[in-house]
N, C-alpha and C positions, 0 to 999 in steps of 0.2 A: 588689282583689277585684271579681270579674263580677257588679253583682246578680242577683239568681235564687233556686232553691228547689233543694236537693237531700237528698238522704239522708246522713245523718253513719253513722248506725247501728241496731241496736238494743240495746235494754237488756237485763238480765240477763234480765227475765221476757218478752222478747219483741216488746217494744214500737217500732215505727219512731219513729226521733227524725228530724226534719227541721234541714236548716240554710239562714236564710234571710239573705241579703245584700243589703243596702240600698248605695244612693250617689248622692249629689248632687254630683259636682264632685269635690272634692279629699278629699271626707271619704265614708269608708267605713266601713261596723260588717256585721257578721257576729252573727246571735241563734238559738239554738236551741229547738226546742218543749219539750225538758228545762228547767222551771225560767225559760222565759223568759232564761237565760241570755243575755248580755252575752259573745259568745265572742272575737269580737276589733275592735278599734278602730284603722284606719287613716288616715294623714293624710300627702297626697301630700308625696313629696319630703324623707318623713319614714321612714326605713331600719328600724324598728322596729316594732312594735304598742305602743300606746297603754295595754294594761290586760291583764291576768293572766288568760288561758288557754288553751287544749288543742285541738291537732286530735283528740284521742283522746275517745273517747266514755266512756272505761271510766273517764276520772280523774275525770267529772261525775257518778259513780256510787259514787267515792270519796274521795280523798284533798283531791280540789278541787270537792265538787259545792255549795258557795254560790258560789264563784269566779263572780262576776257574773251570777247570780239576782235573782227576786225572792223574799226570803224572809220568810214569812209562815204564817198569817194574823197571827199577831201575829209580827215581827219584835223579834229580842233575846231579854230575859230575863223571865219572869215568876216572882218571889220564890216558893219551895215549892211551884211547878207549882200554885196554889190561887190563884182572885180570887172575885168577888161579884160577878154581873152581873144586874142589875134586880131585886136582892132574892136571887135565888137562889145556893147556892154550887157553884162549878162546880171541879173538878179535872183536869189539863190530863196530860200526856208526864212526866214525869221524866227527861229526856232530856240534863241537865248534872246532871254529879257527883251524878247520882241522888236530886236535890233538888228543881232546878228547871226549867224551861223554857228552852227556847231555842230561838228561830226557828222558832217554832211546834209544836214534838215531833215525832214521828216520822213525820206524815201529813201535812207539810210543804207547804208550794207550790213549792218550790224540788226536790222528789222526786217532782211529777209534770209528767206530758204536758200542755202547752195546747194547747188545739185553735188553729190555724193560719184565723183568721176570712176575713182579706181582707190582701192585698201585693201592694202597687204597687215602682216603680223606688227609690220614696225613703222608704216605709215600712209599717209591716209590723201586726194586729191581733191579739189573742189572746186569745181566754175562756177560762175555767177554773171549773168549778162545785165548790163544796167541801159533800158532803151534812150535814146536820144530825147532829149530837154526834159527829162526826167529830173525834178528837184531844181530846175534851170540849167543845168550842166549840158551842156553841148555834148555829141558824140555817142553813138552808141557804143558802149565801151565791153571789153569781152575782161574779167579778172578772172585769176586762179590764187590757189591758198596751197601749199601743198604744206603738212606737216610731218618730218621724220625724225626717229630716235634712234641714237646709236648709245651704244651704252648710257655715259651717264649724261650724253648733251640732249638737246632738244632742239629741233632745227623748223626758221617757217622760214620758208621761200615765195613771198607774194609776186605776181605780174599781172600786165594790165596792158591793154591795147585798146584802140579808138579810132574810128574811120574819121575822125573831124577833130581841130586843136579844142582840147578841155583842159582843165585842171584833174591833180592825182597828187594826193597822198596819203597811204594807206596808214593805220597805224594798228600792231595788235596791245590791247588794251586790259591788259593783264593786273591784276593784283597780285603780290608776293606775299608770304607769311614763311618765315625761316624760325619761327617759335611758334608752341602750343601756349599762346596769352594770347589775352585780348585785342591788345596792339601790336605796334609793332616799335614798342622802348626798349630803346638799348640796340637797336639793329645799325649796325654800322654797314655806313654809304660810303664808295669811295667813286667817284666821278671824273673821266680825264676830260676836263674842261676848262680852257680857261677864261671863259664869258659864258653870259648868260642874257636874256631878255627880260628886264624889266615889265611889269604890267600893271596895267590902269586896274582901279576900282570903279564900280564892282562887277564888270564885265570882266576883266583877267584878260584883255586883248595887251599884244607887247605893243610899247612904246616909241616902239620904231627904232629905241636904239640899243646897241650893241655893247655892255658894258663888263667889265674884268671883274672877275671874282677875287679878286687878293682885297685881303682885308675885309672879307663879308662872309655871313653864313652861306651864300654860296659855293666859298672856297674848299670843294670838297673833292682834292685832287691826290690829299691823302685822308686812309679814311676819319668819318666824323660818325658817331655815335649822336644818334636822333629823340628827341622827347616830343611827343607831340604836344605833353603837355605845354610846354615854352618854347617850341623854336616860333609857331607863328605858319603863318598857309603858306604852303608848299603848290604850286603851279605853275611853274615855270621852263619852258626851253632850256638847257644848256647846249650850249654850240659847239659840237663836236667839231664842225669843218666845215666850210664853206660850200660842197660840193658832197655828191654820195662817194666814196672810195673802198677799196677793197676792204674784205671781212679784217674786223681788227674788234680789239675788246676795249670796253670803254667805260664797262660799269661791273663793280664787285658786291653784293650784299653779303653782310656776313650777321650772320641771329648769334645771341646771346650766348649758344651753346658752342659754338665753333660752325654749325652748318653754314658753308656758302653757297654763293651762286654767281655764276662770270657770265657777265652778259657783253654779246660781239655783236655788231651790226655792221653795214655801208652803210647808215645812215648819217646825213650829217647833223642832226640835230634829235635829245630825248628831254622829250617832257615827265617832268617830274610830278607828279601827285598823291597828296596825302591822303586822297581816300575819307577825308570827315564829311559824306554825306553816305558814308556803307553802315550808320547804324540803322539795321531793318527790323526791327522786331519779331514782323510779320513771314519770313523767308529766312526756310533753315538754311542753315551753313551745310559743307561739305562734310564737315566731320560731327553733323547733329545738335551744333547750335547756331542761334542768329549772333548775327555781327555787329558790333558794335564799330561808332566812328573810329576812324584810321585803323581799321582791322587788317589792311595792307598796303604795301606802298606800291604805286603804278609806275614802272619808268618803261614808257612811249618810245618807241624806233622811229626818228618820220623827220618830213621834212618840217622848218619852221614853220609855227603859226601864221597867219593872217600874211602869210607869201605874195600873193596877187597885189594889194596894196603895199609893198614895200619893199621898191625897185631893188636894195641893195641887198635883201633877204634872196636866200638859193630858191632860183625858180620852179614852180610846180608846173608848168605849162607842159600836158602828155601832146604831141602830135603825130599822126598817122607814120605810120612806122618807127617810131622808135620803140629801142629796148629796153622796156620800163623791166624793172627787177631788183627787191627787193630782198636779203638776206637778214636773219638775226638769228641770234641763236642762245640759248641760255644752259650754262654747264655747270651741275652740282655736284658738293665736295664735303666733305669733315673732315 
């Protein structure tokens, strides 16, 4: 990919979406002002794209539009669309199974335009104002994205500020592909966790509690080689730490062939997803075909799910002046 700026498209309601391409060397990414999208990740020498998505603009408008977003302002789930922020009760989207929240509701960050700040050869910056009670979120809140490559890392530095207490947590929402297959069998996971969040059916909200992975398929602290045909649905938090803390790596993907990929965050908690609703028929793939169920694996930077209701979960509450900032970073290898 040529770095640069050009036009993908526009939206249904008429809006120019730009696509902007970064690269340092061997490693290449592709990000649109839709959603901040993650549109494709290349790495020299390497016949494939890296992560789950679309030359097509129309499939970011449907059937793939988190495919490698930031989704937000609260990413995930919040239990009966209802939290308590600074005293107050606030009510949110009902936007899953017309209960709860999810990835913010309907007035999304991952469904609009960011403005295009500043892009250089090797990276790229993006604001995004979100107005006050927008989606019932209190605050008008000011984000940025900013994406950089250095050799063979890839770096997102999210922030967020708010003149009034709201809820934040951002997440970018990536799919992985470290093989040229359908799936992603045979891709060894290696996770420094040692608990996870249980979740209810068939909403996938956590259970409140906080439970060790020794002795369960979530025990994946050394690595575990995955089948989707038999392991069973993958959506769940691991709990990296209780609290955001400085950059540390936390997750390893390694493909079939020996390609990996180290992924660092402060976050304290990554959600894991298997990606079985990415078969589209309808919406070409990056590399010229559609995708079939579990065509990548999602592992989420952010804070725990359904936070606001469950006091003992690390708080998402942003208030006026704090220094919200997020870090992650993902670094490939053979």
């Amino acid at each position: 990919m040529t770095p640069g700026i050009s036009i993908i498209g526009q939206t249904r309601t008429g809006e120019t979406v730009h696509r902007v391409v970064l690269s340092d060397g061997a490693l290449s990414a592709s990000v649109l002002t839709l959603g901040v999208a993650l549109q494709d990740v290349r790495l020299a020498d390497v016949a494939h794209s890296l992560t789950v998505g679309s030359p097509s603009l129309a499939a970011y408008e449907d059937a793939m539009q988190t495919c490698g977003t930031i989704v937000g302002p609260v990413g995930n789930r919040i239990g009966n669309a209802h939290a308590v922020i600074n005293g107050k009760a606030c009510d949110f989207d009902a936007n899953l199974n017309g209960r709860h929240t999810l990835h913010g509701g309907l007035a999304a960050t991952h469904r609009k335009i960011w403005e295009l700040a500043d892009h250089q050869r090797d990276h790229a910056l993006f604001h995004l104002t979100l107005p006050a009670g927008e989606g019932g979120f209190p605050g008008t809140r000011r984000l940025s994205a900013r994406f950089d490559i250095a050799g063979p890392t890839l770096r997102l530095t999210l922030g967020a500020e708010t003149d009034a207490p709201t809820l934040m947590n951002l997440a970018n929402h990536s799919y992985w592909r470290l093989a040229d297959q359908p799936d992603y069998s045979g891709l060894g996971v290696q996770i420094a966790a040692d608990h996870y969040l249980p979740i209810t059916a068939p909403d996938y909200l956590p259970t409140g509690e906080k439970r060790a992975v020794d002795n369960t398929r979530f025990d994946m602290r050394k690595t575990r080689r995955l089948d989707p045909a038999t392991d069973g649905l993958w959506d769940n938090n691991f709990c990296l730490s209780q609290s955001r803390q400085p950059l540390r790596r936390v997750a390893t993907l390694t493909g079939p062939t020996g390609l990996a990929m180290d992924m660092a965050t402060t976050e304290p908690g990554l959600q894991v997803f298997d990606g079985h609703n990415l078969g589209r028929p309808d919406c070409p793939g990056n590399d010229g075909r559609a995708y079939v169920a579990h065509a990548g694996l999602a592992l989420e930077a952010q804070f725990w799910p359904d936070a606001p209701n469950n006091p003992d979960f690390p708080d998402i509450t942003l208030h006026p002046g704090d220094d919200w900032q997020q870090v992650t970073t993902w670094t490939f290898r053979r």
